[in-house]
C-alpha positions as CSV (number, residue, x, y, z in Angstrom):
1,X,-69.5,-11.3,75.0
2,X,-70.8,-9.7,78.4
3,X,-72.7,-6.7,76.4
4,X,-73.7,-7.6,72.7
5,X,-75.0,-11.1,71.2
6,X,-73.8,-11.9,67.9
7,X,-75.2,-15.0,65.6
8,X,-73.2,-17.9,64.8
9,X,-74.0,-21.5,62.9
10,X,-77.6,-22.8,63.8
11,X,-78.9,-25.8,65.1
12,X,-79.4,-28.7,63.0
13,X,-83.2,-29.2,64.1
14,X,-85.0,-26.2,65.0
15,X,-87.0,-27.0,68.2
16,X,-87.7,-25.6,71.8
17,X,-87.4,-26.3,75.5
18,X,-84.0,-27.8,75.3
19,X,-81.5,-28.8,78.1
20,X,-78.0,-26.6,77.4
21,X,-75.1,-27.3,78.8
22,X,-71.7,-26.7,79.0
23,X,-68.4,-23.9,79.9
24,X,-68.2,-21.2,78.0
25,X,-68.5,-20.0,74.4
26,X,-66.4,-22.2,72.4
27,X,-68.0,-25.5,74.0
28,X,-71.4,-26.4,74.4
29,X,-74.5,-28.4,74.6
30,X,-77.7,-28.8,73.5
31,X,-80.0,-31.7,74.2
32,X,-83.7,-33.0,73.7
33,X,-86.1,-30.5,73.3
34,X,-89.7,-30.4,71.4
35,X,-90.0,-29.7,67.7
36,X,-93.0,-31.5,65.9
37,X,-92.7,-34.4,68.5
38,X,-90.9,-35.3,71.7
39,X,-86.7,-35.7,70.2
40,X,-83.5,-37.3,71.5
41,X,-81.3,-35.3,69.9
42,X,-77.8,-34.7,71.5
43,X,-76.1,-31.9,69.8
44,X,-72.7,-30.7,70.3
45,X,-71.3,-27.2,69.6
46,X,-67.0,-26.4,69.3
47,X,-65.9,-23.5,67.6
48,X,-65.0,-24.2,64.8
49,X,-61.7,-23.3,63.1
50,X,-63.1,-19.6,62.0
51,X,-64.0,-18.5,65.2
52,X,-61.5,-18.5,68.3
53,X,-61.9,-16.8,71.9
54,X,-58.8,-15.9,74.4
55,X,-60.1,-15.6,77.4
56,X,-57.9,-13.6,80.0
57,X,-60.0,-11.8,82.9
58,X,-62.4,-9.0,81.2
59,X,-60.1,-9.3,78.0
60,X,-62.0,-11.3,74.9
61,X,-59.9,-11.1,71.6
62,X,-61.4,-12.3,68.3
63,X,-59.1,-13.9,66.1
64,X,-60.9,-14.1,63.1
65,X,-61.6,-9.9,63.5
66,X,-58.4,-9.5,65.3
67,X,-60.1,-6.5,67.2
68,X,-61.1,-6.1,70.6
69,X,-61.4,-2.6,72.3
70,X,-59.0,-1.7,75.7
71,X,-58.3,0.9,77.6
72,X,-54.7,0.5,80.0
73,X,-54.7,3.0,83.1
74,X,-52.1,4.9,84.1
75,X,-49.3,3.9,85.5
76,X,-49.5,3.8,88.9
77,X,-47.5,6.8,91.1
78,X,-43.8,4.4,91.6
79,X,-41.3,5.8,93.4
80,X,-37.6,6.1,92.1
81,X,-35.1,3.6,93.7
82,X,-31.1,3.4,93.5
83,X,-28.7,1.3,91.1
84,X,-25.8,1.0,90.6
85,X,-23.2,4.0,90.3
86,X,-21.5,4.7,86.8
87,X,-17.9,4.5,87.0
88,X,-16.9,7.7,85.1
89,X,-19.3,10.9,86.3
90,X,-20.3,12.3,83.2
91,X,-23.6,14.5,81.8
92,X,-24.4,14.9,78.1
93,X,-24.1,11.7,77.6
94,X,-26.5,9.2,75.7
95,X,-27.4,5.5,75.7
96,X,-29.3,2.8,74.4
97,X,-32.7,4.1,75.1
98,X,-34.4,1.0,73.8
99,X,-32.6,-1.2,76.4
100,X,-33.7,-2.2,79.9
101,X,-33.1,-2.1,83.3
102,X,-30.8,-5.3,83.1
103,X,-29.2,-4.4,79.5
104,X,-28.5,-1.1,78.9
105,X,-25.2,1.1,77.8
106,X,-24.4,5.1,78.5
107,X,-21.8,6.3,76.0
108,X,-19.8,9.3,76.1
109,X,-20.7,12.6,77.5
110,X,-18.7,16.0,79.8
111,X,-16.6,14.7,82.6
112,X,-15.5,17.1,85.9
113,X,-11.9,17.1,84.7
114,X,-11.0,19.9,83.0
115,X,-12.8,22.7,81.3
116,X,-16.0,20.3,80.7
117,X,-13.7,17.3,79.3
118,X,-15.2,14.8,77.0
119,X,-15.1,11.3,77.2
120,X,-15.4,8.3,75.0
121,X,-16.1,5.9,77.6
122,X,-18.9,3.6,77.5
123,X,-20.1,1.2,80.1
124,X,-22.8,-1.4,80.0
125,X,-25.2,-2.2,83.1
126,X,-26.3,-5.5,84.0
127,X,-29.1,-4.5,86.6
128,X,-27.1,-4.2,89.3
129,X,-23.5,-2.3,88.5
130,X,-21.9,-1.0,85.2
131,X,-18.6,-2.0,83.3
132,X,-16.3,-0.5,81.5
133,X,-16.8,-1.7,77.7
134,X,-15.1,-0.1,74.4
135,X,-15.0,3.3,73.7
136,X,-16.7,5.5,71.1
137,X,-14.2,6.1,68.3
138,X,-14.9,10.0,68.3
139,X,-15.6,11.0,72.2
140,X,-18.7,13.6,72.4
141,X,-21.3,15.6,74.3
142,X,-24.7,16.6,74.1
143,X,-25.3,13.9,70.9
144,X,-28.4,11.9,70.3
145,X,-28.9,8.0,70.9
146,X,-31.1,4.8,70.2
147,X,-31.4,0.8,69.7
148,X,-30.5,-1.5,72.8
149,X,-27.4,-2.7,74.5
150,X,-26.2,-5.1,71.6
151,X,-27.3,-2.9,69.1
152,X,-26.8,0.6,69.5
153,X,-26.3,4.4,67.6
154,X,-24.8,7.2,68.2
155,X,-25.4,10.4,66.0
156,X,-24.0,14.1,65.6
157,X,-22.9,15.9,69.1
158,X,-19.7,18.4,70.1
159,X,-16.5,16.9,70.5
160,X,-15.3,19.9,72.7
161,X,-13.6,21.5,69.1
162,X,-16.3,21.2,66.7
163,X,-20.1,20.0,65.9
164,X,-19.9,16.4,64.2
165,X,-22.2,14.5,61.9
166,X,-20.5,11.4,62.9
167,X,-22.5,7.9,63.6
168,X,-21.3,5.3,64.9
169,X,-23.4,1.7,65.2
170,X,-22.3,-0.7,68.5
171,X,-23.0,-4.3,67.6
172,X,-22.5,-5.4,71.8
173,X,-18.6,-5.0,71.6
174,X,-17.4,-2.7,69.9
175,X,-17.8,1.1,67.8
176,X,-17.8,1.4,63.8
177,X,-18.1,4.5,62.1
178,X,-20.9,4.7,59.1
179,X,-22.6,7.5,57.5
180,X,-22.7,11.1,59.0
181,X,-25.4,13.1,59.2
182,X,-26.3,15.5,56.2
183,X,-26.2,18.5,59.2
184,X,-23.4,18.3,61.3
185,X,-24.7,19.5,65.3
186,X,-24.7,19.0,68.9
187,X,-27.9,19.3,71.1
188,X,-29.6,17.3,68.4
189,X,-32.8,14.6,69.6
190,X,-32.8,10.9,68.5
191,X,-35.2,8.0,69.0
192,X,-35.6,4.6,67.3
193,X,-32.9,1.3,66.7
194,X,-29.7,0.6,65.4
195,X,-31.8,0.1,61.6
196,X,-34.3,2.1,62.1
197,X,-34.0,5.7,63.6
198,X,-34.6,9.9,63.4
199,X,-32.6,12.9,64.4
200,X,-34.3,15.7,64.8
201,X,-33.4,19.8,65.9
202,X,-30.0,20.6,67.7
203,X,-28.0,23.4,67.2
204,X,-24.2,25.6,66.3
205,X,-23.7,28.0,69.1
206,X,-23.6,30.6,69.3
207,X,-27.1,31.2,67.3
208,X,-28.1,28.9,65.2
209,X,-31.4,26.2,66.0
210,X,-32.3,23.6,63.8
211,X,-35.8,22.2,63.1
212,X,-34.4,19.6,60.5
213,X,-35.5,16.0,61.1
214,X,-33.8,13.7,59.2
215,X,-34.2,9.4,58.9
216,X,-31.8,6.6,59.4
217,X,-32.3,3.5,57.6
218,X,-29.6,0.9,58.5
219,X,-27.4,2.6,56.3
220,X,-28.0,6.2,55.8
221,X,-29.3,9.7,56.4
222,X,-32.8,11.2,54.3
223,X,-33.9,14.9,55.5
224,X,-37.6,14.7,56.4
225,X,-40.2,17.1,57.3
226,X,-38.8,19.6,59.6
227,X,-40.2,20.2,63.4
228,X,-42.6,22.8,63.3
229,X,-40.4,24.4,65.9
230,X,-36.3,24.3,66.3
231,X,-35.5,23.2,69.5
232,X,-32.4,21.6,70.9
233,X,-31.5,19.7,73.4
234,X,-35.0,17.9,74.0
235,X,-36.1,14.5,75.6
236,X,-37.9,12.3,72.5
237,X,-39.6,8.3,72.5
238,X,-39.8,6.5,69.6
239,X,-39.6,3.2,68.6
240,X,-38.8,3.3,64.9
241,X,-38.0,6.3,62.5
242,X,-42.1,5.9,61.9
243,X,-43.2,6.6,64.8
244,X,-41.9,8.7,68.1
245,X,-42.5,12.0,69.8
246,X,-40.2,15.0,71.1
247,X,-40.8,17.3,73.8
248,X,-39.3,20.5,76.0
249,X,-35.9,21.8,74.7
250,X,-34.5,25.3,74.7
251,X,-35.5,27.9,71.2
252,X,-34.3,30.3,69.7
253,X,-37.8,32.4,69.7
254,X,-40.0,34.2,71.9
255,X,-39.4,34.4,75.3
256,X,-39.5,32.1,77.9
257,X,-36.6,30.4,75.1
258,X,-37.5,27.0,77.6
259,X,-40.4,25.1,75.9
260,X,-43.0,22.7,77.0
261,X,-44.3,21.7,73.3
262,X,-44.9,18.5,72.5
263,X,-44.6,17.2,68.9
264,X,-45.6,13.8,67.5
265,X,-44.0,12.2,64.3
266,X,-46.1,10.1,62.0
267,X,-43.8,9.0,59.7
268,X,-44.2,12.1,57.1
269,X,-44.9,15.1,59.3
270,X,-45.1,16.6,63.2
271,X,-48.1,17.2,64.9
272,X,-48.3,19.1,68.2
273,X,-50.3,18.0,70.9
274,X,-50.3,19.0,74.4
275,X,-47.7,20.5,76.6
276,X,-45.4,19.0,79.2
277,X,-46.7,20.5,82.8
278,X,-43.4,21.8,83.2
279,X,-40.9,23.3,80.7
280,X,-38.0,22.2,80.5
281,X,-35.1,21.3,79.0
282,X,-31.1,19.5,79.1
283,X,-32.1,15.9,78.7
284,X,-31.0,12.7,76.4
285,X,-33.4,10.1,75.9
286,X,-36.8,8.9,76.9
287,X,-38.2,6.0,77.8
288,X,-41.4,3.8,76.6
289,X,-43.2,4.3,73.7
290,X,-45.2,7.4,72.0
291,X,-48.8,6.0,74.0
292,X,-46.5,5.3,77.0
293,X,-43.2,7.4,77.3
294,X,-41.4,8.6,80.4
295,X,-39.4,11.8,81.2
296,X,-37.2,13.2,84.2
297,X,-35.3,15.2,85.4
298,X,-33.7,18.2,82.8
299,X,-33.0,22.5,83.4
300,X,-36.0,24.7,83.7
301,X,-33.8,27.5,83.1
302,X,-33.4,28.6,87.2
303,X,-32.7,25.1,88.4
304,X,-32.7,21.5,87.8
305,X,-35.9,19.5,88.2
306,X,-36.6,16.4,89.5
307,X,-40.7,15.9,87.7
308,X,-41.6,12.8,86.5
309,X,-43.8,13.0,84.2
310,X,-46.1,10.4,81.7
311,X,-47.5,11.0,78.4
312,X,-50.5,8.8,77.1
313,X,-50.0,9.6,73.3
314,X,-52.1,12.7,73.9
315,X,-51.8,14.5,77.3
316,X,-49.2,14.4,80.1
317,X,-49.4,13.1,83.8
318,X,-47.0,14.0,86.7
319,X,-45.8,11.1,88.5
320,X,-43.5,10.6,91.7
321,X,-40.3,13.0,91.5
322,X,-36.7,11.6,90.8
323,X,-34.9,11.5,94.4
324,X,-31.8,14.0,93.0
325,X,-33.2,16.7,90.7
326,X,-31.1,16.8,88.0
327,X,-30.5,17.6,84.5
328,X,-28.3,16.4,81.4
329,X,-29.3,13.0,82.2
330,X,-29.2,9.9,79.9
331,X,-33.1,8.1,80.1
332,X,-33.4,4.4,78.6
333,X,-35.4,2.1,78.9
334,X,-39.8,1.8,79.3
335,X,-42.5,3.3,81.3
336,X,-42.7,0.9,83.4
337,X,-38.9,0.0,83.4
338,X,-37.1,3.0,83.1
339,X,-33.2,4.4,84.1
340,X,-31.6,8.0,84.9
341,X,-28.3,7.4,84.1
342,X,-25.5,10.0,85.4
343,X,-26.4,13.9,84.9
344,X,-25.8,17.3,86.5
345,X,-26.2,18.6,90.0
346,X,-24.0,21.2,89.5
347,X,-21.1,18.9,88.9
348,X,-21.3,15.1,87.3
349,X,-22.7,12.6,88.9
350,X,-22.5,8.8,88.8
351,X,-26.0,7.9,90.3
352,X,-28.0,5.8,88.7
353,X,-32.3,5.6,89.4
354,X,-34.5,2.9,88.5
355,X,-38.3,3.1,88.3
356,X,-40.2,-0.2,88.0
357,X,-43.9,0.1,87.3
358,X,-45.4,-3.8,87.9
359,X,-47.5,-4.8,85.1
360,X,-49.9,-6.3,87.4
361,X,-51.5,-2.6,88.1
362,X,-52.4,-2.7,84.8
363,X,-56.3,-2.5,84.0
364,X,-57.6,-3.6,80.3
365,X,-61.1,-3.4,80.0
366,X,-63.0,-4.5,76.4
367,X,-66.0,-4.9,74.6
């Protein structure tokens, strides 16, 4: 396989000084040879059924094992391009942070009208511009998100009079109410689907913090494990209610209150792992995956930021800045795919970023 041999089926007549032939591992040819006496023995080797090779560049992938070893490098240092503008400036609003560049919805959120006015509005994004779609049924701030464009959740948040549990599923049209939350909150972090997703920290001004973490399974709320530190108002990946990380966020202990802790969710407990290069916090959203995930922007508690950085499932990785630092932004989407939706300069903003990562600098080596 390029390092290591490994036995398969013999020869049916043991013998030496053979003729081989043939182009590659799954099809080849021995012929003549000397055993006892001169032969004219043709023999034909195929791979049988059992044993299978994919050949694609350096990558070899045994079916029968289904193992091979890779390593992916990082993603290379993209720079952050425009999209389209929203049609209602908003921050604190979330999305559909499992959607795409081409498929993606931003619901609800503070408007500049009024004393920080909350909206209901949501608009979907088609790659290019955004359209007004149907509204939440209880307009809020500062609430978490998930699932994709035709299948999305929102949970919990402050509807400008009161902290809600409310959760609401989007099946691509429209908004329907379902089970609340078992804590009621705003500021609270979400990752995962419409069936499959986790809440976790948030808080009740003016001094509670929450470390609960709590499940969503299609249908309803479980309380799991708690964080090992409450936080709100975070940046999280995930991709199910199994598996997904949260990081930054503002406590309620010690002093700087703006974290950089990074904590990993297993599907029973939280695990921290290493810090974010620069604390911060004021986000919704993520994008990619818990080996791949992708945050921007957010408060570092004197002024908005405009860091990019990657996390690898164990460490993180600064990457080109966002071209407008700021911070209440909704994130959606993958690390190589990835949106900042709308956010907070100082006032609300409609801008939307786009950073596209192509696949092809991606390096797999194997063994």
């Amino acid at each position: 396989n390029g390092t290591t041999w490994t036995e398969l089926a013999d020869l049916s007549t043991a013998r030496n000084t053979l003729a081989g032939a043939g182009t590659g591992a799954a099809s080849a040819l021995a012929a003549m040879g000397y055993s006892t006496a001169a032969s004219a023995l043709t023999e034909e080797f195929t791979a049988p059924s059992v044993f299978s090779q994919i050949t694609k560049g350096q990558l070899f992938f045994n079916s029968t094992t289904n193992a091979f070893k890779e390593t992916v490098s990082n993603i290379p240092p993209t720079t952050w391009s425009s999209g389209g503008n929203l049609n209602t400036a908003r921050w604190n609003a979330s999305g559909s942070t499992r959607g795409s560049q081409t498929s993606s919805i931003i619901f609800g959120g503070n408007q500049p009208v009024g004393p920080n006015a909350i909206t209901a509005k949501t608009e979907k994004y088609d790659g290019s511009s955004w359209t007004e779609v149907n509204d939440l049924n209880t307009g809020r701030g500062v609430m978490g998100g998930g699932g994709t464009a035709t299948a999305a959740i929102c949970v919990g948040g402050y509807t400008g009079t009161a902290r809600v549990g409310n959760t609401e599923t989007w099946n691509g049209t429209s908004w329907t109410e379902v089970n609340d939350l078992n804590q009621a909150r705003s500021g609270l972090e979400s990752f995962g689907i419409q069936t499959s997703a986790l809440a976790t920290g948030g808080n009740v001004p003016p001094s509670t913090v929450y470390s609960i973490a709590e499940t969503w399974d299609g249908t309803s709320w479980t309380e799991v494990s708690d964080l090992n530190e409450g936080r709100y108002q975070m940046a999280s990946v995930g991709s199910s209610n199994t598996e997904g990380f949260v990081t930054g966020g503002e406590s309620s202990l010690g002093t700087p209150a703006i974290r950089a802790y990074t904590e990993k969710w297993n599907g029973s407990s939280w695990t921290e792992v290493n810090d974010l290069n620069t604390a911060r916090y004021s986000w919704s959203g993520g994008a990619g995956e818990v080996t791949s995930g992708l945050v921007f922007g957010g408060y570092t508690g004197t002024a908005a930021s405009a860091n990019t950085e990657l996390f690898n499932g164990t460490s993180w990785t600064e990457l080109n800045d966002l071209a407008e630092a700021v911070y209440d932004n909704a994130q959606m989407g993958s690390a190589f795919a990835a949106l900042k939706v709308g956010g907070n300069d100082g006032s609300g903003v409609t801008t939307t970023e786009e950073w596209t990562a192509p696949l092809v600098n991606k390096t797999i080596t194997s063994t």
